[in-house]
N, C-alpha and C positions, 0 to 999 in steps of 0.2 A: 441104628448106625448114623453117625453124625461127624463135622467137621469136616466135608469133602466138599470141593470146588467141581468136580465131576462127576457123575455117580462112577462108581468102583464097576470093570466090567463084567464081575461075579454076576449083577445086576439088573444089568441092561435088559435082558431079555425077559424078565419078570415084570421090568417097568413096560415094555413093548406092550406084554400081553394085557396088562391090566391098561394102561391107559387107549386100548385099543379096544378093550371089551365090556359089553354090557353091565359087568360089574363098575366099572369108573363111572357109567351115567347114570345107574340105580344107586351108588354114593353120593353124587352129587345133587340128585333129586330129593336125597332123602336129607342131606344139610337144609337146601331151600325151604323144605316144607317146616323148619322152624323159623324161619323166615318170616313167612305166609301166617302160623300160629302166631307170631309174634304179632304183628301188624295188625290182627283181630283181635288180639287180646291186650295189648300192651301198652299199644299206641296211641297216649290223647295227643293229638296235634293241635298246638298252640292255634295254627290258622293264620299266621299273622304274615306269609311269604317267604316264613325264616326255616320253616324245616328243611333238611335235608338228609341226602342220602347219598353214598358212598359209593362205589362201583369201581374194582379194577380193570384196566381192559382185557389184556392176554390172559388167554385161558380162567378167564370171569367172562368175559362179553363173545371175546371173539376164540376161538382156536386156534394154540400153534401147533397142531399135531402133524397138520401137513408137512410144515417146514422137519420138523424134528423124526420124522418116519424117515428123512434121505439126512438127517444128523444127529444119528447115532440117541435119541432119543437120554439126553441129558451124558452116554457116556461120553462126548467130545465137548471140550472146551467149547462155550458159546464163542462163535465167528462173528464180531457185530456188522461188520459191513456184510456179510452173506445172509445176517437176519433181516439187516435193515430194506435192504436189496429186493427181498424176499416183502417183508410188510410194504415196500412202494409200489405192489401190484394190487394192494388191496384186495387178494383174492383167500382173507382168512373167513371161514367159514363162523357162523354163530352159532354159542353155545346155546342148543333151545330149550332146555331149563332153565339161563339165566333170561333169552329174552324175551320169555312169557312173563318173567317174576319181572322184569325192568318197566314193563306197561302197564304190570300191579300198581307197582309203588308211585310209578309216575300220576296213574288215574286216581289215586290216595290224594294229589296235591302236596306231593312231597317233591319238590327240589332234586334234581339228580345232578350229581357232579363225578364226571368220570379221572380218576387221579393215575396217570398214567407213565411208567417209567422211560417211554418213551421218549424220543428226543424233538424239538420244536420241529426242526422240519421236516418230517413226517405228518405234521398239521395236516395237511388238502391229503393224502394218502388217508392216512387215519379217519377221517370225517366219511371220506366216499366210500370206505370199508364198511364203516358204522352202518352209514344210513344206508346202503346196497343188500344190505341182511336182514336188514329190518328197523334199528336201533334209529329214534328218532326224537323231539323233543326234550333232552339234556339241558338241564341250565348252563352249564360251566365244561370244559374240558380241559383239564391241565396238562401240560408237558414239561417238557425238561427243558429250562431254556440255560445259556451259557452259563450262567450265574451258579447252576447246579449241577455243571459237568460231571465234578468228580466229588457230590457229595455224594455219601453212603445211601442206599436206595431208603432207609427207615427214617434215617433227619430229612432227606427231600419229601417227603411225603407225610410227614409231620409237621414240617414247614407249609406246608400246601392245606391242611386240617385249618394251623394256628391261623393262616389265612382267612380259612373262613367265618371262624369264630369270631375273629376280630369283627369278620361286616355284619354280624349280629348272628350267626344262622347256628341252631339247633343242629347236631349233627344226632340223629336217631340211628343208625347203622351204617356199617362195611360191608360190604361183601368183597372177598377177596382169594387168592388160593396162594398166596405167602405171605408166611409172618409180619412178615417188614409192612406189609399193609396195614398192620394193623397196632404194632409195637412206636412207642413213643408219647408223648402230649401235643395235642389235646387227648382224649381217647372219645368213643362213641360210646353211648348209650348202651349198643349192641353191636359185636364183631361175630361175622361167621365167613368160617374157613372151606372155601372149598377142596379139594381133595386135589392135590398133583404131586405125583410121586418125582418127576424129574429137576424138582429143585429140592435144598433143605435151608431152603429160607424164608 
């Protein structure tokens, strides 16, 4: 099922159970762990300060289940000022299969850059979320600044890629849990999808 702006409320309650249940984090451990094969197997790194690596934040780094358990769990229209409202408390929790694998990649010598659909000022919010859970040492963190108000979330984040390419950097992988993260040019090396049923993007 596709094409919807909300999930259809047939739904809701299936996306509750599962993104609330054991099965969502034995999904999501089990993308990562090609991750992890990947990075031992796959990976010569040039060495040279240029590699890098990907990271979405929501629901990649941090979780929005909190907010989304008292908002209807994707069946209501996103409310941006009652999300953003919500992210200015800095009290999203971390996803701990992403940020065991975020201290891999980091201790690799790989570049981390977090590309986030966030809006600039939510900056100092965002950063004391990050590092209060654990998440520390990032090269780069991008937001949305005016310039990319109302571009489409897959050209902002594209834009944000060609960015990096241009300053020389090797982009080895994504990690993300919407398309749009990963759809566009430049592309990675490697994209892997984590599992969130409350969007279909």
């Amino acid at each position: 099922m596709g094409g919807f702006d909300v999930v259809p409320q047939e739904c809701v309650q299936y996306i509750q159970k599962y993104m609330t249940s054991s099965q969502y984090k034995a999904d999501s451990e089990k993308a990562l762990e090609e991750v992890t094969f990947y990075l031992s197997s796959c990976c010569t790194l040039e060495g040279d300060g240029k590699d890098a690596w990907i990271f979405d934040v929501d629901d990649t780094l941090l979780s929005t289940i909190p907010y989304f358990k008292t908002h209807g769990f994707g069946g209501e229209k996103i409310n941006a000022t009652s999300m953003e409202a919500w992210m200015r408390e800095s009290k999203a929790p971390a996803l701990g299969h992403t940020l065991k694998l975020f201290h891999e990649i980091k201790n690799r010598g790989l570049k981390i850059f977090l590309i986030s659909s966030r809006r600039e000022n939510l900056r100092s919010s965002s950063v004391d979320n990050l590092i209060k859970v654990g998440y520390h040492g990032w090269t780069g963190l991008i937001l949305r600044g005016l310039e990319d108000e109302f571009m489409e979330v897959q050209k902002y984040k594209s834009k944000a890629r060609h960015r990096l390419v241009d300053e020389g950097y090797l982009i080895w992988g994504i990690i993300g849990d919407q398309w749009s993260s990963f759809e566009g040019l430049p592309i990675a090396k490697r994209t892997f999808k984590l599992p969130n049923s409350m969007y279909y993007n």
